[in-house]
N, C-alpha and C positions, 0 to 999 in steps of 0.2 A: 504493500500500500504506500510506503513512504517513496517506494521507487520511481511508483506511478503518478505520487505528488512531485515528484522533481520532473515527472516528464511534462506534469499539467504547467509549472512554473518554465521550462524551457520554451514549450508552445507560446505561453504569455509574453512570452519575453523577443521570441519571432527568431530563436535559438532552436533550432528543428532537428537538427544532426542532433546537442545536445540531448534535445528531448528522447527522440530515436531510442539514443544509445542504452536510456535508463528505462525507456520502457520495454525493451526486448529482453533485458534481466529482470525484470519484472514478468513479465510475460514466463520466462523459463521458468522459474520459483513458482510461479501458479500454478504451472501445469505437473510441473514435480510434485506439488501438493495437492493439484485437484480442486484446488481451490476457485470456484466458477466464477463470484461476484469480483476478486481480484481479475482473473481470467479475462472477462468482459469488461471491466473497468479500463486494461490494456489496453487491450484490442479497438473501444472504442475511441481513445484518447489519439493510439497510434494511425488512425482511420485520419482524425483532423488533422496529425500531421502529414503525413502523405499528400494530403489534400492542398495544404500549402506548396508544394512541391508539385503539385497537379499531375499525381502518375496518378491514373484512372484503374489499371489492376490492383495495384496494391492498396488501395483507397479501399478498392472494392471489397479485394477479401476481410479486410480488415472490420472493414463496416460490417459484413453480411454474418460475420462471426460472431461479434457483440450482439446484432440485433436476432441471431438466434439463441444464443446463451440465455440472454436477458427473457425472450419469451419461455424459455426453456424452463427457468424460473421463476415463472409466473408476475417479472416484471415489466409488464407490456407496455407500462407508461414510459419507463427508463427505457425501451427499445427506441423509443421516437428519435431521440436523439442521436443517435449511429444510424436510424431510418431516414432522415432527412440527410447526410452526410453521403448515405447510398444517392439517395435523389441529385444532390449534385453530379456522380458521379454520369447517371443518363446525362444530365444538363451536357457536360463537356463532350460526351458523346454525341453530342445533337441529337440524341432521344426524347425530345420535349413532354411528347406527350406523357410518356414514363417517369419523367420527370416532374411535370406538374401534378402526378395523379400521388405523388409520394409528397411533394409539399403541400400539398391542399389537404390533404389527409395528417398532415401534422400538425398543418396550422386549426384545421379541427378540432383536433384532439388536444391543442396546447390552450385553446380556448376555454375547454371544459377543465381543463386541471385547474387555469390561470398559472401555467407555466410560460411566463413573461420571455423570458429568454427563446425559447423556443418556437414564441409566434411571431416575436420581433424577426430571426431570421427567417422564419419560411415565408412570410409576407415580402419580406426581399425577394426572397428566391421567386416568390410568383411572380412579382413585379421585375425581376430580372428574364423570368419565361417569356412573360409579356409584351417585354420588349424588344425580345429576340424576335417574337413572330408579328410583331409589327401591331401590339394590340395596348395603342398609348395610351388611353384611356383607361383601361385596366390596369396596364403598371402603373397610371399616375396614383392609382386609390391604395394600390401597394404599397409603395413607396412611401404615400403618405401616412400609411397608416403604421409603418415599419419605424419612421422617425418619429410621428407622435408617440408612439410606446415607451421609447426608447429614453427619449425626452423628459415623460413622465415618471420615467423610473430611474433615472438620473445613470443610463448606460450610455456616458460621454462620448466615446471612442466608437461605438457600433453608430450613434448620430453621425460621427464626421463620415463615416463610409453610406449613412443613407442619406446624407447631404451630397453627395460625390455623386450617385446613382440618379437625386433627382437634375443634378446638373445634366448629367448623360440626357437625360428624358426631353429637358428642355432643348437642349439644341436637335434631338430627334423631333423636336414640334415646331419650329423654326421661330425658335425662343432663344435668340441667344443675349439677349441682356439678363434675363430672366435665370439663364444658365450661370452666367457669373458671377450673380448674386448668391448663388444655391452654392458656388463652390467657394467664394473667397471665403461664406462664412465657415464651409468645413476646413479651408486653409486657416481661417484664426483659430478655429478651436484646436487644431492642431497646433499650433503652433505656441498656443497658452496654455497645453498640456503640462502636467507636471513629468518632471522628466523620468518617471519608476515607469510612465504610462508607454505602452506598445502599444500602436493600433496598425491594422491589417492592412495592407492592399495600399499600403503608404505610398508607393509608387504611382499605382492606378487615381489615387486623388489626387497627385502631381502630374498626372498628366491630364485626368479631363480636366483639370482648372488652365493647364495650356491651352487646351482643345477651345476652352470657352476662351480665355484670353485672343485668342487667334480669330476664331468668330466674332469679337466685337473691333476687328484691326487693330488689335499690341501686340504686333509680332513679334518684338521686342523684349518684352514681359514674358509674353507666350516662350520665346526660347530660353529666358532662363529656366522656366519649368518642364519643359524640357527636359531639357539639360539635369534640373534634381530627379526629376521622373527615372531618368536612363543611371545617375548615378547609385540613385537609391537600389535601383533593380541588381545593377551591380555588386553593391555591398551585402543582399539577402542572399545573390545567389555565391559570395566568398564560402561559406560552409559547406559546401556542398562538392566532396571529393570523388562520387562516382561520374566520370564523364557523359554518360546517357540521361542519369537523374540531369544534369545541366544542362545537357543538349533540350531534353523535355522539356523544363523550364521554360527556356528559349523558345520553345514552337509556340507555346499557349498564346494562344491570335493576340490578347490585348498584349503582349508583353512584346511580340515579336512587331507589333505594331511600336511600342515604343522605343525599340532598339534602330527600326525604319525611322523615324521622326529623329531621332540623333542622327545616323549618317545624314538623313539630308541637310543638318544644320552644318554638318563639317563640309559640304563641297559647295 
């Protein structure tokens, strides 16, 4: 258990290898013992990290292992959470429809708990479905309802990434004052973080706020975010010693998109 709390603390921290390392001894000692709720507790933590890393296999077994454990055990609520983790994994598959039917199904089920954490992301995640298939109007009720949650229950960090998402949404509407509004403020609240705080996808909020910057003509402004967007990505992917986990990285469209937006500032 203590192994698996240093993997929860490496995750927080956006120390992934870290985390890894202390969860697959963790993981080993359980299964030497048999121990199921350790077992799954691993497995689902090692799920989100992989996820960071965006390998879509190992995501997968990871997840589908906890969220059978956990039903195995007759904790079907503690499944949702390694059940929604799978549902991204369709997402990056471009399995949408599999994907939405596993976060609509969580966000359900987190509603009746009032498991706050848990509907805050799958309202993302539908509003990120959403917006993949072109249904703006429904990711906007997403999104909105993912930061009002969030807002309300004072989860800082997950606000700046659904401030970031509704950025994306506005210039997908041909909103782009509108968009740079949505992002500068998740650029302040990041930036008036206190500094213990990790928050996710720190790159991806560096770059739509270029994205919008550039949409309202500061192209200027626009490349030095940029520029943080490409160097941030840079610095997550330093731990990371298996050359294919890196190469992967690299593919993930938004990220390979912002490595494209750096070369073109260099020529």
């Amino acid at each position: 258990m203590c192994l698996s709390g240093l993997g929860i603390v490496g995750y927080n921290l956006g120390e992934i290898t870290y985390a890894l390392r202390h969860l697959n001894r963790a993981l080993e000692l359980s299964e030497g013992h048999g121990d199921k709720p350790s077992m799954a507790r691993a497995c689902y933590i090692s799920a989100i990290c992989w996820t960071a890393f965006h390998q879509a296999e190992r995501t997968e077994f990871f997840a589908k292992r906890a969220v059978d454990m956990y039903n195995e055990m007759g904790l079907t609520v503690t499944a949702y959470r390694p059940l929604l983790v799978l549902g991204g994994v369709y997402h990056l598959r471009w399995e949408l429809d599999q994907a939405e039917a596993i976060y609509t199904q969580s966000f359900t089920e987190a509603r009746k708990t009032r498991d706050v954490w848990l509907e805050g992301w799958a309202a993302q995640f539908l509003g990120r479905a959403a917006i993949d298939r072109g249904e703006l109007p429904k990711a906007e009720h997403y999104f909105k309802h993912a930061y009002q949650l969030r807002h309300e229950h004072g989860e800082i960090a997950n606000e700046i990434s659904d401030l970031h998402w509704l950025g994306r949404l506005r210039l997908a509407q041909g909103q782009p004052q509108a968009a740079l509004a949505h992002t500068r403020q998740a650029i302040h609240q990041l930036e008036t973080l206190p500094t213990d705080f990790y928050v996710w996808e720190v790159a991806d909020v560096f770059f739509g706020h270029a994205q919008a910057l550039a949409a309202n003509g500061d192209a200027d402004a626009a490349a030095v975010y940029f520029q943080r967007a490409h160097a941030e990505l840079l610095r997550f992917a330093e731990q990371i010693d298996d050359p294919s986990v890196r190469a992967s990285l690299f593919a993930y469209p938004l990220y390979a998109r912002i490595v494209q937006a750096w070369q073109t500032l260099q020529t």
